[in-house]
Legacy VTK file of the C-alpha trace (Angstrom):
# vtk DataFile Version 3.0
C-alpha trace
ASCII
DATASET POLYDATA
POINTS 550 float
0.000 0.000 0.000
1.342 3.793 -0.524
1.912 6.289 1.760
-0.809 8.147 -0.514
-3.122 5.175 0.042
-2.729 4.500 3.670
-3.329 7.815 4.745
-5.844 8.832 2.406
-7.818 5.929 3.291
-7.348 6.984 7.079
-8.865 9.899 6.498
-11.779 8.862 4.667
-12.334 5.798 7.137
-11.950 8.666 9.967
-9.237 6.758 11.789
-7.356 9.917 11.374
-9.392 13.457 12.100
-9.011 15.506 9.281
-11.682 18.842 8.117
-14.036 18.477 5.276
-11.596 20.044 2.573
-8.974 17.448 3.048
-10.944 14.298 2.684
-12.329 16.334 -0.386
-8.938 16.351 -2.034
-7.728 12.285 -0.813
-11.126 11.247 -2.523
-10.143 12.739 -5.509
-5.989 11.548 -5.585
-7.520 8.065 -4.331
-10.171 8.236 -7.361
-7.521 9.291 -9.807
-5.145 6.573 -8.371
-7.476 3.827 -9.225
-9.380 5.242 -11.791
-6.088 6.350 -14.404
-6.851 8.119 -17.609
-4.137 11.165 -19.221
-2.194 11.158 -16.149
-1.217 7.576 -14.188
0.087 6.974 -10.560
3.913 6.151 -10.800
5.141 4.857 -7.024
9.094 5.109 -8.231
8.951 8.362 -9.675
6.988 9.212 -6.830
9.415 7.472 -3.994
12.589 9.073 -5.757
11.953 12.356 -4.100
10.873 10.957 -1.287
14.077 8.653 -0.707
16.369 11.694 -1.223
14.848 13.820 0.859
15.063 11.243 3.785
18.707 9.831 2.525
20.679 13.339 2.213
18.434 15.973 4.158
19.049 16.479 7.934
16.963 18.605 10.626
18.347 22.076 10.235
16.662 22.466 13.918
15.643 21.083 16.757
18.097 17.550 17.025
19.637 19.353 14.195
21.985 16.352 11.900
19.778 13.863 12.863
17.746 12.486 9.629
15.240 14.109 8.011
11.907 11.465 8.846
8.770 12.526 6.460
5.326 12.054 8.524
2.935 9.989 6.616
0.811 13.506 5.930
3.665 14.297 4.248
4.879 11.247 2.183
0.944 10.821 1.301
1.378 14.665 0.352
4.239 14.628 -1.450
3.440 11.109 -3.361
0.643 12.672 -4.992
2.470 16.196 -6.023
5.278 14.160 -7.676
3.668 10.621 -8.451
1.132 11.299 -11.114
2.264 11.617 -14.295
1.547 10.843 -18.171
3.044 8.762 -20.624
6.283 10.741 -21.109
6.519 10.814 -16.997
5.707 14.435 -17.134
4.134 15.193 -13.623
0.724 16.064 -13.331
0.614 19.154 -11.038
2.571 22.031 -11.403
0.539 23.734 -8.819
0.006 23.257 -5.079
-1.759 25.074 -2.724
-0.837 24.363 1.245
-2.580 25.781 4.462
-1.582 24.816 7.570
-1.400 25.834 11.267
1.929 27.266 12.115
4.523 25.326 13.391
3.648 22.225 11.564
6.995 21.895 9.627
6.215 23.301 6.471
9.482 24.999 5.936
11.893 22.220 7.144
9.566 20.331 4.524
9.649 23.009 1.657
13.973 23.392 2.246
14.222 19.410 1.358
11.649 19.758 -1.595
14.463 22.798 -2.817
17.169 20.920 -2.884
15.109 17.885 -4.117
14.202 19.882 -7.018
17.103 21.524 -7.582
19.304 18.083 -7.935
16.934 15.200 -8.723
14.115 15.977 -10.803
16.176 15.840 -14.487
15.520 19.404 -15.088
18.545 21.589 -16.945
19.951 24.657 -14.911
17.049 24.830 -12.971
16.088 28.108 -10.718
14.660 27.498 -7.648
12.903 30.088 -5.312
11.891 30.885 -1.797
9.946 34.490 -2.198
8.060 35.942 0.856
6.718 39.509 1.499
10.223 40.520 3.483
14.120 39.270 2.763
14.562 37.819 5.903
11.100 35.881 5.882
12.264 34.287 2.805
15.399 33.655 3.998
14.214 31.038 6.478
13.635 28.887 3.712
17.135 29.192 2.390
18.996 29.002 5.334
17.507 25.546 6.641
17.877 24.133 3.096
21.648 25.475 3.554
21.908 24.350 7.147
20.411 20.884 5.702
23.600 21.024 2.912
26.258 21.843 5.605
25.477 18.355 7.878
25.021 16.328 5.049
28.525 15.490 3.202
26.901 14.011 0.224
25.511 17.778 -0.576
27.911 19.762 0.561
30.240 18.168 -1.946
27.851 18.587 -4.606
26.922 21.665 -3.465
28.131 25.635 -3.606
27.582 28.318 -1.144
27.734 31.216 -3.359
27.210 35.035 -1.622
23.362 35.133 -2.924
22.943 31.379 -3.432
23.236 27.705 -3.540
24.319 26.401 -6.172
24.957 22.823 -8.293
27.483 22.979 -10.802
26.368 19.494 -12.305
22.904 21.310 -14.037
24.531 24.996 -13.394
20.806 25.042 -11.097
20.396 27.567 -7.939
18.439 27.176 -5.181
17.497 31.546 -3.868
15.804 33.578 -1.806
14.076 36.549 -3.033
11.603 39.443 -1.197
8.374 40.272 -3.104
9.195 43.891 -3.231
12.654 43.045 -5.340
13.514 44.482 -8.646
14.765 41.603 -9.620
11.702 39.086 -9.760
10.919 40.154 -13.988
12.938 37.842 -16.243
12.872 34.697 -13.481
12.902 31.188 -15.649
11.193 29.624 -12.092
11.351 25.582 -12.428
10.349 25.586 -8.295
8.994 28.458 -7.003
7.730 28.822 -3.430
5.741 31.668 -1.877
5.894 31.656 1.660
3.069 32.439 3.873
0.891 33.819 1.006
-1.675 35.356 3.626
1.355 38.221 4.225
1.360 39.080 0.783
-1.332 41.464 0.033
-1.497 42.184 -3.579
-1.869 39.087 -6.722
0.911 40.803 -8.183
3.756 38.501 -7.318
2.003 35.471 -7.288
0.804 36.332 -11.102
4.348 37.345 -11.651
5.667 33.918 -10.411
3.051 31.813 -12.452
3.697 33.427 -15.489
8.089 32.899 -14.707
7.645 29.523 -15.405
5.863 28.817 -18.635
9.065 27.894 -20.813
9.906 24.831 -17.684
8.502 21.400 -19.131
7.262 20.331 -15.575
7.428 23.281 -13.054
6.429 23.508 -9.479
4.432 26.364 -7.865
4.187 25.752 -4.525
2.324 28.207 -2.094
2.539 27.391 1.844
0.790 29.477 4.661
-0.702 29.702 7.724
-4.160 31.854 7.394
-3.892 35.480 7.763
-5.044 39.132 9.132
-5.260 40.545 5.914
-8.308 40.155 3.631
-9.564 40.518 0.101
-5.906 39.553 -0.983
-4.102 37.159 -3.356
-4.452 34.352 0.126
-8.612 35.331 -0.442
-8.605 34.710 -3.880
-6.403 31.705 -4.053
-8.338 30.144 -1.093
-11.755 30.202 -2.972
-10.138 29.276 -5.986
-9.037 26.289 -3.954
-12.013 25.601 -2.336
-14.084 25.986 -5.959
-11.811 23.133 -7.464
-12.435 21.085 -4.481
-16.383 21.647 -5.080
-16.178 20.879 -8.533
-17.270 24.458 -9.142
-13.758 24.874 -11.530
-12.076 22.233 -13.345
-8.273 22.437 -12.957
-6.198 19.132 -12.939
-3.005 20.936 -12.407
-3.751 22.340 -9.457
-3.718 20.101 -5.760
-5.009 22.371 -2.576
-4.221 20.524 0.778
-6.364 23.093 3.115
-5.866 21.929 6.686
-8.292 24.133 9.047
-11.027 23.647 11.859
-14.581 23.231 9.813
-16.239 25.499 12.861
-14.630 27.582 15.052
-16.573 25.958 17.688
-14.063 23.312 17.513
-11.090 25.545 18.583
-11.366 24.431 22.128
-11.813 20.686 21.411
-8.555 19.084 21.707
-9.661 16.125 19.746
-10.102 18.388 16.664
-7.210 20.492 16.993
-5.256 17.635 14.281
-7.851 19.143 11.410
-5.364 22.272 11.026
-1.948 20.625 12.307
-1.762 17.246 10.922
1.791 17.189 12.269
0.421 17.645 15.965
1.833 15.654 18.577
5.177 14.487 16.031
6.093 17.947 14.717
4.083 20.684 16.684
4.091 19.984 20.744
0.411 19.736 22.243
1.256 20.967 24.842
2.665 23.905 23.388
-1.150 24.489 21.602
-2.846 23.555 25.111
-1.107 26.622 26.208
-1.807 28.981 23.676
-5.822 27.792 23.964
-5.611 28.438 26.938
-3.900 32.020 27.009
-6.782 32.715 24.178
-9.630 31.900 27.244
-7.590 34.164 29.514
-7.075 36.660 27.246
-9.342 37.748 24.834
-7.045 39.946 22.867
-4.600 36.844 22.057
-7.567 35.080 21.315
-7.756 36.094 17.242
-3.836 35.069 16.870
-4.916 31.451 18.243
-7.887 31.096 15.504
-6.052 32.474 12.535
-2.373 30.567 13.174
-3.029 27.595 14.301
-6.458 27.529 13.827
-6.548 28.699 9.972
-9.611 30.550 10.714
-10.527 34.130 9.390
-10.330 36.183 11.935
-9.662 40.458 12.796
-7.354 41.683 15.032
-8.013 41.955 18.656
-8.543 45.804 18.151
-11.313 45.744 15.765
-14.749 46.629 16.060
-16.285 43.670 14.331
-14.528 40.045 14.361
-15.010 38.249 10.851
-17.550 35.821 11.791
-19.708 39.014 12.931
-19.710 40.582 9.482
-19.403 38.437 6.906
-22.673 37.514 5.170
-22.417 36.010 1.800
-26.030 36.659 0.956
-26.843 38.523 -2.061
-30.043 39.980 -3.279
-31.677 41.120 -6.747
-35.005 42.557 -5.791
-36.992 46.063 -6.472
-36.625 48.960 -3.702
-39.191 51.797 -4.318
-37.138 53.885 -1.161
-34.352 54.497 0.191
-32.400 55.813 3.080
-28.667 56.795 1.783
-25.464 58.097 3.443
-22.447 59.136 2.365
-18.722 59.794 3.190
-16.458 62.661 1.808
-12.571 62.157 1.662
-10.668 65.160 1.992
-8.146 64.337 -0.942
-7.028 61.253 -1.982
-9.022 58.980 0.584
-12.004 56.839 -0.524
-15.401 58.117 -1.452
-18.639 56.454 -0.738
-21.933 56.524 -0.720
-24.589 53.851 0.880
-28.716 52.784 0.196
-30.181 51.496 3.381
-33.389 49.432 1.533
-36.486 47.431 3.362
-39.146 45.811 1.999
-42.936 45.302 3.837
-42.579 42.200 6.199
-38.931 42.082 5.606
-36.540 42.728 8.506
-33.795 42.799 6.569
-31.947 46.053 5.030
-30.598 45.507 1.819
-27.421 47.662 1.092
-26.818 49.481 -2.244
-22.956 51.034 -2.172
-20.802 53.009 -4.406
-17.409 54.072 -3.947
-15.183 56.438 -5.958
-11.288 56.986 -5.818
-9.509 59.247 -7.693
-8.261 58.609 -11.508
-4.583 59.625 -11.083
-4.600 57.365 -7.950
-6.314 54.290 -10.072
-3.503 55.161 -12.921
-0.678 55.184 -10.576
-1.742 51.482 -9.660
-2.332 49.781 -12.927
0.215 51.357 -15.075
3.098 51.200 -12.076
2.495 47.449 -11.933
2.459 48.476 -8.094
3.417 45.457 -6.078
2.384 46.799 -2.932
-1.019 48.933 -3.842
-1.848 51.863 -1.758
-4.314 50.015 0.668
-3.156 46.716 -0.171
-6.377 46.618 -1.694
-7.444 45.130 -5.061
-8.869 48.539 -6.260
-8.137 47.489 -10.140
-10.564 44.451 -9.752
-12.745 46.368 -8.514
-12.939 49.152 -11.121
-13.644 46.470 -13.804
-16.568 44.971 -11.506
-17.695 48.349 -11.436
-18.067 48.222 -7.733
-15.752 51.521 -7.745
-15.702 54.107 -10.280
-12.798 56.710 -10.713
-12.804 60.013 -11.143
-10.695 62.458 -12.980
-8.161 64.363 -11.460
-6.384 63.620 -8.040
-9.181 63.800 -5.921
-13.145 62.797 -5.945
-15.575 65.872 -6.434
-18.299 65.375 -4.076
-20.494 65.744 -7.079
-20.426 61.823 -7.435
-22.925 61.441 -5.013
-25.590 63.755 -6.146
-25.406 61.590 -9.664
-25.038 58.546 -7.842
-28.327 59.268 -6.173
-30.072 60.657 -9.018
-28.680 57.769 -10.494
-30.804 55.465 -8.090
-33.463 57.627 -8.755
-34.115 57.724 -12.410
-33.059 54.643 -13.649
-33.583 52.176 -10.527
-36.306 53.482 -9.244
-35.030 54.163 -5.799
-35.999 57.021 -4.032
-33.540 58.451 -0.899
-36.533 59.692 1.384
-33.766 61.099 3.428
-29.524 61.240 2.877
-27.486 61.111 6.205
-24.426 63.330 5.792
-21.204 64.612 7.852
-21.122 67.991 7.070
-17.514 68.457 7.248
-17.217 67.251 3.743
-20.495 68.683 2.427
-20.627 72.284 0.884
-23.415 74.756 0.907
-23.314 74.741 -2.989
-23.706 71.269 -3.448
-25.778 70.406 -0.463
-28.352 73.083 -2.558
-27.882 70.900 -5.194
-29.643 67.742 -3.629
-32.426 69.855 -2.247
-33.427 71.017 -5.529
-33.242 67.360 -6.788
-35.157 66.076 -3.609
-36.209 68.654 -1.153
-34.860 70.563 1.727
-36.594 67.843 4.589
-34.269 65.312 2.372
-30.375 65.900 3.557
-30.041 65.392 7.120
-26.571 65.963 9.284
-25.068 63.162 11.210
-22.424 65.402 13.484
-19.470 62.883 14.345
-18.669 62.299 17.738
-19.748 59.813 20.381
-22.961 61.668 21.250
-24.603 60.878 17.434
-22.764 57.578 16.817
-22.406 55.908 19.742
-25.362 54.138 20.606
-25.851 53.723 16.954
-22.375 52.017 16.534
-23.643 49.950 18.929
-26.579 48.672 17.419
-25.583 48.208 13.912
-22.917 45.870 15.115
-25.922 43.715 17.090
-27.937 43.793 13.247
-24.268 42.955 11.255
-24.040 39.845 13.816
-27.066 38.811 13.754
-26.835 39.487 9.501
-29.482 41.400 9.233
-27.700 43.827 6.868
-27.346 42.401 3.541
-24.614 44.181 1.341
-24.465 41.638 -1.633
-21.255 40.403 -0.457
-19.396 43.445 -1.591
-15.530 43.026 -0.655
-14.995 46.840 -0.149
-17.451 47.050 2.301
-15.466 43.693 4.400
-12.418 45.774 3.581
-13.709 48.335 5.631
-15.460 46.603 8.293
-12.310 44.354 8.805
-10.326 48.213 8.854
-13.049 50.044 11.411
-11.562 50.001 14.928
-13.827 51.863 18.031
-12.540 54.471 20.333
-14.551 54.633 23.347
-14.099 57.048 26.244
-14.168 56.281 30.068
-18.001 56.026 30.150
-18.171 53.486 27.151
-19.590 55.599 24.716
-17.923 54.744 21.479
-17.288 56.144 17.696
-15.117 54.319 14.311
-11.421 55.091 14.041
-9.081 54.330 11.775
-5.894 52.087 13.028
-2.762 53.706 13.067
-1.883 52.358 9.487
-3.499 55.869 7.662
-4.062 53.401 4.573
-6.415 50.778 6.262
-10.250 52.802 4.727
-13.156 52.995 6.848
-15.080 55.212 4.231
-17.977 52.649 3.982
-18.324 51.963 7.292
-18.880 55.502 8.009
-20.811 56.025 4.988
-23.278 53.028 6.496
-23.084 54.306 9.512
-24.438 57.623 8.685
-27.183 55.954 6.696
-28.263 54.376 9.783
-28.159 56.572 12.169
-30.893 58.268 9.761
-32.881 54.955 9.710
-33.092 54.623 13.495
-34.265 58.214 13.735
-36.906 58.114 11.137
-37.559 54.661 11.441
-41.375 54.732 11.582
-41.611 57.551 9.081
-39.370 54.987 6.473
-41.822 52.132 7.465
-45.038 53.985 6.621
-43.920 54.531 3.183
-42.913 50.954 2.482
LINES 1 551
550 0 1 2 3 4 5 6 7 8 9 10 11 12 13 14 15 16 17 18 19 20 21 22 23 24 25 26 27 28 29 30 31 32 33 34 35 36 37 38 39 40 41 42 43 44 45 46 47 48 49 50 51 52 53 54 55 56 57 58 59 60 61 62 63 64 65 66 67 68 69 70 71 72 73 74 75 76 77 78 79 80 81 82 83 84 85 86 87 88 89 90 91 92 93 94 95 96 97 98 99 100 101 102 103 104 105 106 107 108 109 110 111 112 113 114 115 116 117 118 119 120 121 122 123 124 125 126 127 128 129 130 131 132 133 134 135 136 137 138 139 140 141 142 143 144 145 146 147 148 149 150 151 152 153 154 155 156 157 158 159 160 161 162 163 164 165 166 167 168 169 170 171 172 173 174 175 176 177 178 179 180 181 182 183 184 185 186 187 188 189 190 191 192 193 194 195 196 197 198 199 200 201 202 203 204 205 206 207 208 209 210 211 212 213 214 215 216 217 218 219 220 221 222 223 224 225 226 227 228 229 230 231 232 233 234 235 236 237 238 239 240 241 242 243 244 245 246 247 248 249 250 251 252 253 254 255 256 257 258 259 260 261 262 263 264 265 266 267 268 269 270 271 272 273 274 275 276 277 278 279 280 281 282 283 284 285 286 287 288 289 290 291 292 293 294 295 296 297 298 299 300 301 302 303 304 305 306 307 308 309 310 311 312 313 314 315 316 317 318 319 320 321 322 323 324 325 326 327 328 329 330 331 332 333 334 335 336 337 338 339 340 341 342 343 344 345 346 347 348 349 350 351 352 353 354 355 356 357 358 359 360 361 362 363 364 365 366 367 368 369 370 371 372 373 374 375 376 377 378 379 380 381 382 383 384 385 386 387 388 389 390 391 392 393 394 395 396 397 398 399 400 401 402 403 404 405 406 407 408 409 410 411 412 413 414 415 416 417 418 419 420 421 422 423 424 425 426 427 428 429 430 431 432 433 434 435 436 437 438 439 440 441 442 443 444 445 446 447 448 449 450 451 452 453 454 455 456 457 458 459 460 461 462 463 464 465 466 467 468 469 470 471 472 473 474 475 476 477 478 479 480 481 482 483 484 485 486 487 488 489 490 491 492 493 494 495 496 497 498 499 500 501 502 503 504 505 506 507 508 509 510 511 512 513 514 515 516 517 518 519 520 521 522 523 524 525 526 527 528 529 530 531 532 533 534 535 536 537 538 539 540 541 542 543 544 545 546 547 548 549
């Protein structure tokens, strides 16, 4: 029996306790295994990187010289990645996808698959990788694959320290560490590439940058390893549903093998018996007692609590000093249904911030409020993103995507004239039907001029102002957060919004009384969070004026 048999079977028979994602993907290698058709299991080709890794790697820490000893999540792993093949005993995959709690061994693991790559897979002058958002992130890699060369004397004869790599003078390959902000990553010719701990890197950038490195490489390797993350509505985002899509069948990719290791429900984070769902090397690689610690740190203290679900948990999470955790406003809900009214807000930017502008809709019978958004940013900013090829966007935000969805519009000039509201509004009005019975507005940002404007498009009773401070918003604040929790707010799943929930911290005063904040990073955007927020302080105010017209 293989490695790839024997624990994929495990899982399936639930002798070992693995999350719903995982026995998704051994279903599919142990269907494929039996059931052969372009692409056939080969157990040699498959044990020959396996044998060198445990023949000629050593533990760069820990008993450091001892042998390198694969678990079986690992050899099971690792027989799939490099055991299917076609006729020509060209592999399979040339992409994999790995999320793990920390601490598990995935860069002792990834080191050994470098210099297995770099002197046993055939391949001519081959370039090997280890790219991470910061130089000495990415360096970790390197240096226990280097480490693992020193205490072995069958590599460190074959191979060269050089002052930016290692290298093998028998293929003129080089195994390198690189930081995703270099200069040098155009021009790569990438036969292994590994980004490590994609959740840190916070634009797509790289990662399409990498994919594309490697398209003249007969059978390359794109490996992506990470623990989840605090940052969201990034490349980790977008290659995690991607993942999770292939798994459902949703996309069809054969070249592409996610091995997502997470809790199914954070309700299991306490449950010591499930704890093995997001650290399959628990217990061999990663101490339990170590984890029974931090669990119980996380009980004690509430702030270390969100570290605890994200790292070892691979749950999405916020930081301790946000005003909404993830699970509290994410609602995937969408909607497609006909408003007659309307209760907007909207936030002003002084220059170069975000612009937007909410719709707080109800219909009769219907508890729910349905949220219409629009945000605006300004064109010189949008042009300094997409024709920089920006590697590290303003916000870390995805603001190009979102032009194209039209989910943001840009405006000319570098800044947003406030005029994109009235027409956004009017814009509601005349062709959707929508009528704003009443706009909440700070008027910090609003001018006589155009608040004139929208009275003569909708009446002087219409524009309302919603002063900032704790007196106006706290209570509010408050209970919005008890409606976003209990997902009462419906927003169509719009991923500027989450970015600025997941952004909104609260600053409360000695008697409790609260109001949103930006963190200290001036880039994170709370626009439409304020924007919403203004909408409903509106709604609670003329809540039973808003009902009788619905």
């Amino acid at each position: 029996m293989t490695w790839l048999e024997e624990y994929g079977t495990a899982v399936l028979d639930g002798k070992i306790v693995a999350c719903r994602r995982i026995k998704q993907v051994y279903e599919k290698l142990l269907n494929d295994l039996n059931n052969p058709g372009q692409y056939h299991f080969d157990e040699d080709i498959a044990n020959k990187h396996i044998g060198f890794i445990e023949r000629f790697c050593k533990q760069a820490q820990g008993k450091a010289g001892t042998p390198l000893k694969l678990e079986l999540f690992q050899k099971a792993k690792l027989q799939a990645i490099f055991g299917f093949v076609d006729d020509l005993d060209l592999r399979k995959y040339n992409e994999v996808m790995t999320l793990e709690g920390r601490k598990n061994g995935k860069t002792t693991e990834m080191s050994a698959v470098a210099l297995d790559m770099l002197m046993n897979d055939g391949e001519g002058a081959p370039e090997c990788y280890n790219i991470a958002t910061a130089l000495d992130q990415a360096k970790k890699g390197y240096t226990a694959a280097y480490q693992m060369v020193i205490q072995s004397k069958d590599l460190s004869m074959n191979l060269k320290k050089r002052q930016s790599d290692i290298y093998f003078p028998l293929n003129m390959g080089f195994f390198k560490a690189l930081a995703s902000n270099s200069n040098s990553l155009d021009g790569l010719n990438g036969h292994l590439i590994t980004i490590d701990e994609l959740a840190a890197i916070k634009n797509r950038d790289i990662y399409d940058l990498m994919k594309q490195s490697m398209s003249s490489r007969s059978q390359p390797l794109l490996f992506c390893i990470t623990t989840n993350g605090f940052v969201r509505d990034n490349i980790f985002d977008s290659q995690y549903k991607y993942a999770c899509d292939v798994l459902d069948k949703k996309i069809v990719n054969d070249r592409f093998l996610p091995f997502l290791y997470e809790l199914d429900n954070a309700d299991e984070w306490d449950k010591e018996d499930m704890w093995i769902k997001s650290n399959p090397g628990l217990g061999t690689i990663k101490k339990v007692e170590f984890l029974r610690e931090c669990v119980q740190k996380a009980k004690d203290d509430s702030s270390f609590k969100p570290t605890v679900m994200v790292k070892d948990f691979n749950l999405k999470e916020t930081s301790a000093t946000t005003w909404l955790r993830y699970d509290e406003f994410n609602n995937e809900e969408t909607f497609d249904c006909k408003f007659r009214y309307c209760i907007g807000g909207m936030d002003g930017a002084d220059n170069v911030d975000l612009n937007a502008a909410k719709a707080i809709c109800m219909r009769p019978g219907d508890d729910h409020l349905y949220v219409k958004q629009m945000y605006w940013i300004p064109e010189e900013v949008a042009n300094h993103l997409t024709t920089d090829g920006s590697r590290r966007e303003r916000d870390s935000a995805a603001y190009k995507q979102w032009i194209e969805q039209d989910l943001m519009r840009t405006y000319p000039g570098n800044k947003v004239d406030k005029k994109v509201f009235l027409d956004w509004f009017l814009e509601l009005r005349d062709v959707e039907d929508v009528y704003p019975l009443f706009i909440g507005y700070d008027p910090w940002h609003i001018d006589d001029s155009l608040l004139r404007q929208f009275e003569m498009e909708f009446g002087k009773s219409v524009m309302i102002p919603v002063r900032q401070g704790v007196a106006t918003l706290s209570q509010p604040m408050k209970d919005m957060k008890a409606d976003l929790t209990a997902k009462r707010f419906i927003y169509n799943n719009n991923p500027i919004d989450k970015m600025c929930f997941f952004n909104t911290e609260a600053k409360t005063d000695i008697n409790g009384n609260i109001q949103p904040c930006k963190s200290d990073d001036a880039r994170k955007r709370i626009d439409g969070t304020a924007a919403l927020l203004d909408a409903y302080v509106i709604l609670e105010s003329k809540y039973d004026e808003y009902q009788s017209m619905i």
